[in-house]
N, C-alpha and C positions, 0 to 999 in steps of 0.2 A: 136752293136747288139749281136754278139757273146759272149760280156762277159757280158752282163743284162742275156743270155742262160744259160749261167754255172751258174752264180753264183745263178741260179733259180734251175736249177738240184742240185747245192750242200745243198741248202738249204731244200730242198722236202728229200735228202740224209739223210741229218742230223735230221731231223723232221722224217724221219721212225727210225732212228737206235736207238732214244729215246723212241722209243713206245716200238720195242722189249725189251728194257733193261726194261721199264716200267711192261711190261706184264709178262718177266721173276720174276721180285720182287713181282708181287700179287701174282703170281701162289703160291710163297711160303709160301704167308700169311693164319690163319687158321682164314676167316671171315662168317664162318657158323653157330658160336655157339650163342647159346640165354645168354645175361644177367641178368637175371630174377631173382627177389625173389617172390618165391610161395608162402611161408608161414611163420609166425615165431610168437615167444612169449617169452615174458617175462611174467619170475614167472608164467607162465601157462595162463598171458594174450593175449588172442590174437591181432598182428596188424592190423592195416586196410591198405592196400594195395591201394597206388593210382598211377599208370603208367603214366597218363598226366605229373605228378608233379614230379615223383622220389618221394616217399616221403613217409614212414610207420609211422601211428599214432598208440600208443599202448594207450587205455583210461583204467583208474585205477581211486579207490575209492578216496574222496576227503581226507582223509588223509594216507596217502602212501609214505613209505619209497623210494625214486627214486636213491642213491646214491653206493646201491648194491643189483641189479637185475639181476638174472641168462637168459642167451638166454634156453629157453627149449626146444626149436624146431628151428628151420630153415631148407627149404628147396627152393633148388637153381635150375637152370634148368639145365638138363641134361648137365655133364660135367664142370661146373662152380665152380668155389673157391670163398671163398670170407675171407675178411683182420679178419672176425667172425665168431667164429666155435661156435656152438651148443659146450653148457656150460660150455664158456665165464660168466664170471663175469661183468659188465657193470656200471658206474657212468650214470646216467640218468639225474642227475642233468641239464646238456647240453645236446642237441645234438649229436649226433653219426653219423660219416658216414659208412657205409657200402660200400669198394670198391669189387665189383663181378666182376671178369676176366673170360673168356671162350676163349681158344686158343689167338688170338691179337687183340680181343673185350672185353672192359669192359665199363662200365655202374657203375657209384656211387650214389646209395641211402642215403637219409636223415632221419636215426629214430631219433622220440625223444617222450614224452611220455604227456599226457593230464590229469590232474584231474576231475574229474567229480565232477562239484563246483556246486551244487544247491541252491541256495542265492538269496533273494530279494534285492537289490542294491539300490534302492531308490522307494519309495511307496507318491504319486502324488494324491489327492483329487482337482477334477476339475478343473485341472491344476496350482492350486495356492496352496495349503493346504497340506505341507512337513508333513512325517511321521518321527517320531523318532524312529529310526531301532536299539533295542537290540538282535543282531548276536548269542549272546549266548544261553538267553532267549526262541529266536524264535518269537519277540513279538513287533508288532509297534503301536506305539500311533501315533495319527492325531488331533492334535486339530482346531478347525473352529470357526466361531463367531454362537452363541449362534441364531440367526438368517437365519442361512441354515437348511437348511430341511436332513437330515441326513438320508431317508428313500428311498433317490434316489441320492446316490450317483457315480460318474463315475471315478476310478481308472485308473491312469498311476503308470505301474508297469515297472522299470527294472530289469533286470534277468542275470544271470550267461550266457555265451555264451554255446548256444549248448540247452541249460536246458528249459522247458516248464512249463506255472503255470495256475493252475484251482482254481477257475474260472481266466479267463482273462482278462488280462490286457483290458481295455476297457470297460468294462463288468457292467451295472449302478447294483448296489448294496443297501440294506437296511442295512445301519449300525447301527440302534438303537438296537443291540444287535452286540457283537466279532462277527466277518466273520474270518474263518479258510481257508489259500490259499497254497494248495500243489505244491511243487516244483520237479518236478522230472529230472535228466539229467542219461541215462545211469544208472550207477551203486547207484548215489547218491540222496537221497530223503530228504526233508527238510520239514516241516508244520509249516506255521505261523499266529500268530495270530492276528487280527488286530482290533483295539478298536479307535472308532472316537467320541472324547468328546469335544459337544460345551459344547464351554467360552460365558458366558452372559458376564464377568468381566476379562478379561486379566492381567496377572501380569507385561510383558511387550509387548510393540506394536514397530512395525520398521514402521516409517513415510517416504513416497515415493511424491511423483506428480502424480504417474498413480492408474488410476481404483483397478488394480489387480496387483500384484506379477511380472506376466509371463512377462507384460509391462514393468517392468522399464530396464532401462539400465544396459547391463553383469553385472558390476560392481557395483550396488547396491545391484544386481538381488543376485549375490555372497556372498555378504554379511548377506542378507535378509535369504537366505536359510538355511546359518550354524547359524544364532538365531534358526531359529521355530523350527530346527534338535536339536540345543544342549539347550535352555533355555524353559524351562519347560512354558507351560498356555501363551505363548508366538504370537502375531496375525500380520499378515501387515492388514495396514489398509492406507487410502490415508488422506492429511492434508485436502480436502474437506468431507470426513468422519468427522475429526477432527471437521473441523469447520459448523458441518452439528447437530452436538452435539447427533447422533445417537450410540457414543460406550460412554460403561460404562467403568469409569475411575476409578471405587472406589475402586478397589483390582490394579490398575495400579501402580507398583513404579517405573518404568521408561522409557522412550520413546528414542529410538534411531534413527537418523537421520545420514544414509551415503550418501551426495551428490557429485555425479561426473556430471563433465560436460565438453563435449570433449572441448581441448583449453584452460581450467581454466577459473575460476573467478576472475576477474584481481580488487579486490578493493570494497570499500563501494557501489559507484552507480550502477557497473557491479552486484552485489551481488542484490539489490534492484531491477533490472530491470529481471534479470535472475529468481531469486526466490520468484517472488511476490506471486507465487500459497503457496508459504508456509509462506510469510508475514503475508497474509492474515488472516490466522491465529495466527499471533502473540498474539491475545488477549486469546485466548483459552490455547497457550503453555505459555504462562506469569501465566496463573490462576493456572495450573499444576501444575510448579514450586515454586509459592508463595506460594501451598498447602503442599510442602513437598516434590513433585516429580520428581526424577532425570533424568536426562539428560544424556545422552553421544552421541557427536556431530563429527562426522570426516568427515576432506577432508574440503570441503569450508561449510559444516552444521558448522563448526566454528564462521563462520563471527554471528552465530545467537544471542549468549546472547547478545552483545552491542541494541537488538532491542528489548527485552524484562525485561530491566531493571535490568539484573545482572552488568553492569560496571557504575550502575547510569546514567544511561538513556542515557550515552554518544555514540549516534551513531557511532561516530569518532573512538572511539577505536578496529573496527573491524580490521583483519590482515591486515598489510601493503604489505606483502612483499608475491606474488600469480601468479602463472603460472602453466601448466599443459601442458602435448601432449594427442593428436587422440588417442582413443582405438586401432581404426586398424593401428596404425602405431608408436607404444610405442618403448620405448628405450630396448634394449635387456642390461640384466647385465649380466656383464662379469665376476662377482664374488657376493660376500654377499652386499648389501647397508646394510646400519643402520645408526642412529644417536646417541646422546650419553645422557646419564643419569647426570640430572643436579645434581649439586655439591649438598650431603646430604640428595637426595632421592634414595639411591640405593635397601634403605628400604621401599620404599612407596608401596604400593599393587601392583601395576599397573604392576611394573615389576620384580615380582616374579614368580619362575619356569621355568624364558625363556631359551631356549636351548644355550648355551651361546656357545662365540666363545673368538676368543686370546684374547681380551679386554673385561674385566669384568665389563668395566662403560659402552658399548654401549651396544644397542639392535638390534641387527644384525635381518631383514627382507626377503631376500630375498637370493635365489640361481643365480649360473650362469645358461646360460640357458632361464631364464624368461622376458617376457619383461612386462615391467612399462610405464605406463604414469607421472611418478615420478611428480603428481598432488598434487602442494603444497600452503597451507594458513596458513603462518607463520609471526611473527614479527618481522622487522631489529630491531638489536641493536648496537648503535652506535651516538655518537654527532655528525655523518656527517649528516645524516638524517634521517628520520622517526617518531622522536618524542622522543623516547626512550633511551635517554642518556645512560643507564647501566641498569642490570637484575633489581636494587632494584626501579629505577624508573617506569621498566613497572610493579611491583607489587601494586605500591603504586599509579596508577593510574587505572587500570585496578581491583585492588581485588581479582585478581587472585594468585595460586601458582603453580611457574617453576616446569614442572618434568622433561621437557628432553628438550636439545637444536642442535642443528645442528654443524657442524663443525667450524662453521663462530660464534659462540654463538648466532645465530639467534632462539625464542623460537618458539617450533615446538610439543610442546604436557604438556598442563596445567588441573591445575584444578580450580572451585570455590565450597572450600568447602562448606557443607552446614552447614546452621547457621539460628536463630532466626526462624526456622520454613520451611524455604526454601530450598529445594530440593540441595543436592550436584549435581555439575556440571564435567565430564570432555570433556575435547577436545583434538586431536591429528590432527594436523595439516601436519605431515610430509609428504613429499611426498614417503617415505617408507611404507608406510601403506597402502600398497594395494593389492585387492581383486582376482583379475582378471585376467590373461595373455590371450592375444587372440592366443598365442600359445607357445609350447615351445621346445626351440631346441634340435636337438639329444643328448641324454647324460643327458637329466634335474635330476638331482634327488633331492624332497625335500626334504630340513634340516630346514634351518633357515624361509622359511617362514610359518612352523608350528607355528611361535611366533606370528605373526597376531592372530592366532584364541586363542592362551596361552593369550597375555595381553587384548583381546576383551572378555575372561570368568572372566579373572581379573578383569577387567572393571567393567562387569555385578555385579559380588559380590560384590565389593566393594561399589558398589552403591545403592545395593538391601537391604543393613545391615540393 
């Protein structure tokens, strides 16, 4: 009992004589002063001060030299220093921090600097109907089927963050005359002008499954977008359209078809049983093509000439060789994919102007970063199986011409040219060709799958000649 006593007094000993040493060391400390910034500017702009966050935003005109900017002012609270002295030179390019001391308190701020971007970003006709946005200009085209009523129209507008636009986003509209829509953020003001011209007769159409546009799957949906945006008189329209015989075909020179479909299409009968909505219409895209009018078919819309009588009616020679992953659950690349440029078309249209990488015979696709459903309708070739003995046999059955093939010499992006009257054909089957990332990781930046949207204008020209 006696020593549980002591060593309870030594311990209560010890625990005060820590306090005084404790109490001696604050007294010394100087924890009275404020770390504050009151005020400050560059080039005579003023910051905007936000104490929650630590954090000064200085906002400047949307083009503004940021990489040497004088502090004009700063003021600190009484007695405080800070690592920036008023007229300081500064790179604004980055971020800046600000360390403010006051006696053995300091406090670090985050300046860094905002453009005032006043921009229409993408301009939305009833949810389906892309504007084509000239940035320079100040000027967007909308085109619609000749069948909407253009005098009550309802715009989705997106806008530069921060920035406000009149009339509004939302806001139903008479377009049978330009509608002019101001953009103001701050310091920066923009006016643009917007003209919606139905098509009675489209130049090209992108053929879907669904009603509308906003329906189909990301990944068509992606595809679909960057036509109406970059190819001129350009429409979606659905294969029950098509075979509804309601759009005018006679300025049409080409119909494009991107089908995805999570899990792939694994073969002839999966193809038949998945894509009957667009079988359906086989007899409508046969009359098309036997008129003249081209095609371009990617992803599994490949397996379609064998059904419309471009390989001689032979059903059988749609791709053998077909797989695909989940949207939401695609493969991330770890680098560039591509495939490679078949022996002696390095000249052919299709792959001219691509952003090129070490190898000058493939067509590099893709960044690290992104992920793929690496969704692929392609041809084995080989005497083990398939059909396909070597390249020259599957041209000589098929009437097709190799442009690019895969690592395995597997073919993975053809053509049929056009002849005797009939519509040139191409197809791309790779599973490099694709639209869509359902996200992407820190670090993404793109290079190579800028070549998607290069050889699909390629494509388009080539085809529209």
């Amino acid at each position: 009992m006696n020593t549980k006593i002591f060593n309870i007094i030594g311990a209560i000993c010890i625990i005060c004589g820590f306090a005084a040493c404790s109490e001696d060391n604050v007294s010394n400390l100087k924890l009275d002063g404020d770390c504050l910034v009151e005020s400050i500017k560059l080039d005579n702009y003023d910051g905007t001060i936000d104490l929650a966050s630590r954090s000064i935003l200085v906002r400047l005109p949307e083009v503004y030299t940021t990489s040497s900017m004088k502090v004009t002012a700063l003021k600190l609270s009484q007695g405080a220093v800070c690592n920036i002295q008023q007229g300081d030179v500064l790179n604004l390019d980055a971020a800046k921090v600000l360390h403010v001391t006051n006696g053995d308190v300091f406090l670090d701020w985050t300046l860094c600097v905002l453009h005032d971007e006043a921009r229409i970003k993408q301009f939305v006709i009833n949810d389906i109907y892309q504007g084509t946005i000239d940035q320079d200009a100040k000027t967007i085209t909308v085109y619609v089927p000749g069948s909407v009523d253009i005098t009550n129209l309802v715009p989705s507008i997106t806008i530069s963050a921060n920035a406000t636009v009149t009339p509004g986003s939302g806001v139903a509209q008479d377009f049978s005359q330009p509608v002019t829509y101001k953009v103001t953020n701050n310091s920066a003001e923009s006016t643009y002008t917007v003209t919606v011209i139905a098509i009675s007769a489209p130049s090209a159409l992108f053929l879907g499954e669904a009603s509308v546009m906003n329906d189909l799957d990301a990944e068509a949906k992606a595809a679909c977008e960057w036509m109406l945006g970059n190819i001129p008189n350009s429409l979606y329209a659905s294969f029950a359209d098509l075979r509804a015989g309601t759009l005018d075909l006679s300025q049409c020179k080409i119909i494009w078809w991107h089908y995805h479909v999570d899990g792939g299409v694994d073969g002839h009968d999966v193809f038949m049983a998945k894509a009957s909505f667009a079988l359906d219409a086989k007899n409508e895209l046969r009359a098309f093509y036997e008129n003249g009018g081209a095609l371009l078919l990617t992803r599994y819309a490949t397996n379609l000439p064998s059904f419309i009588g471009v390989t001689g009616d032979d059903e059988w020679t749609t791709p053998n060789n077909c797989w695909g992953q989940n949207e939401d659950a695609a493969e991330l690349c770890g680098g560039p994919w591509s495939f490679c440029i078949f022996d002696g078309q390095n000249d052919h249209p299709l792959w001219q102007n691509l952003i090129a990488g070490d190898n000058p015979n493939e067509v590099y696709c893709t960044d690290a970063g992104y992920h793929i459903t690496n969704s692929t309708a392609q041809y084995h070739i080989g005497t083990d199986w398939g059909g396909y003995d070597n390249h020259a046999a599957w041209e000589a059955r098929t009437g097709g011409k190799i442009l690019g093939v895969g690592g395995d010499g597997a073919v993975v992006a053809w053509e049929y040219p056009a002849t005797a009257g009939k519509g040139g054909i191409i197809c791309i089957g790779s599973g490099c060709y694709d639209w869509y990332s359902y996200t992407y990781e820190a670090g993404y930046t793109e290079k190579f799958h800028k070549n998607i949207e290069i050889m699909t204008q390629n494509a388009f020209d080539h085809l529209m000649e």
